[in-house]
C-alpha positions in Angstrom: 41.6 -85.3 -8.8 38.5 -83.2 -7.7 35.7 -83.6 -5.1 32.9 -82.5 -6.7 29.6 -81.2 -3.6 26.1 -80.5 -4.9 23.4 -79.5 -2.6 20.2 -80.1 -4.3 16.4 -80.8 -3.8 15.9 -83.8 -2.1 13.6 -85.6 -4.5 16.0 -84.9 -7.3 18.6 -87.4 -6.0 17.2 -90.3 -8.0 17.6 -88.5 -11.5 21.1 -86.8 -10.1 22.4 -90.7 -9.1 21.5 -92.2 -12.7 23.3 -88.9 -14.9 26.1 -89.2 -12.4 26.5 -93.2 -13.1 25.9 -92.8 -17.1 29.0 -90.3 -16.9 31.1 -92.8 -15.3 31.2 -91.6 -11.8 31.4 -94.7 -9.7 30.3 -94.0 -6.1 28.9 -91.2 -4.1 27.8 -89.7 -0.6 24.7 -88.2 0.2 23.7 -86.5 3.4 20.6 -85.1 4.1 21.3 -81.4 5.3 19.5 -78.3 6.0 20.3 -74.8 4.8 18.8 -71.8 2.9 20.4 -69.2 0.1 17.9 -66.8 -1.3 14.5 -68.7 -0.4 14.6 -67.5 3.0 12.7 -70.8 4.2 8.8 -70.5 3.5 5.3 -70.3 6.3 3.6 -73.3 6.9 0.1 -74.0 8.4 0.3 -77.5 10.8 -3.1 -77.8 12.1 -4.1 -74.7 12.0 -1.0 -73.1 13.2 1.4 -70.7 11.2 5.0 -71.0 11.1 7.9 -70.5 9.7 10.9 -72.7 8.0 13.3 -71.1 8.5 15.9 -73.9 7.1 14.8 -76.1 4.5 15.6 -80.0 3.7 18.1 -80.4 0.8 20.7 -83.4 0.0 24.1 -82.9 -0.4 26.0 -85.2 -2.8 29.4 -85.4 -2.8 32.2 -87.4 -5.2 35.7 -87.7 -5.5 36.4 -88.2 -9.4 39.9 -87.9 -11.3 39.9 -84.3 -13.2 39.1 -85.6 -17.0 35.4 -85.9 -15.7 34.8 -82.7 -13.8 32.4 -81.4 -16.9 31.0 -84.3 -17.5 30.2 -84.8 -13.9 29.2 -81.0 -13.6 26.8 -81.2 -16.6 25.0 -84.4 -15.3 24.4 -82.7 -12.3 23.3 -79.4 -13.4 20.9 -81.3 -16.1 19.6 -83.9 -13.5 19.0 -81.2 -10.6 17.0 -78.4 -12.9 13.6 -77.5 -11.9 13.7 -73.8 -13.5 12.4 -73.2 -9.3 14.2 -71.0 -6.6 16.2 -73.4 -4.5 17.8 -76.0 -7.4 20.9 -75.9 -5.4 24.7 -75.1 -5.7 27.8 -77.3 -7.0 30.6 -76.8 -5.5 34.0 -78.2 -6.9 37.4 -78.6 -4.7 41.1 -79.9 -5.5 41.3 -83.7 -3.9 45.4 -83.8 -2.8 45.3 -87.2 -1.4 43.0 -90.2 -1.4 43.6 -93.4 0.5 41.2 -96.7 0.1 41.6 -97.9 3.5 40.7 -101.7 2.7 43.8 -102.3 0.3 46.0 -99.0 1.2 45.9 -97.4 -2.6 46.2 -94.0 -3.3 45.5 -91.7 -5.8 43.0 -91.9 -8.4 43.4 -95.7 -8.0 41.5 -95.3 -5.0 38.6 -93.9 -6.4 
């Protein structure tokens, strides 16, 4: 099992949701979060003043899915997040050891 994280744009998630779905992936998380890589946040003018942002809004989406769709899951992302601009994002991809579904008390990929 994997846990796949993707910190994208945030008015990609639409596009990211339905690629993720039409790969098979049946339920995600999504947090709204604040960071910056090589953007460096950007100025802007708010009536009339300058300043700068120094973190910038992003989404991260996260989902546990069993190992025979990490590529499939990877390539959805990658496809549904691309602008071809600075700041499309990162995916991240760990090893899951243990999942529980508290409701009914499976484990493993049964619980995904």
């Amino acid at each position: 099992m994997k846990f796949v994280t993707a910190i994208i744009k945030p008015y990609k998630l639409n596009d990211v949701r339905e690629a993720l779905t039409a790969v098979g992936v049946n339920g995600v998380t999504v947090t709204e979060v604040k960071g910056f890589g090589r953007q460096k946040g950007h100025t802007e003018i708010y009536r009339g003043a300058e300043y700068v942002v120094e973190f910038l809004p992003k989404l991260k989406v996260e989902a546990a899915i069993p190992d025979e769709l990490l590529d499939k899951t990877i390539e959805a992302i990658k496809k549904a997040a691309h602008t071809g601009q600075i700041g499309d994002g990162k995916i991240f991809v760990f090893d899951l050891e243990q999942i529980m579904r508290i409701r009914t008390g499976e484990t493993g990929p049964e619980a995904i």
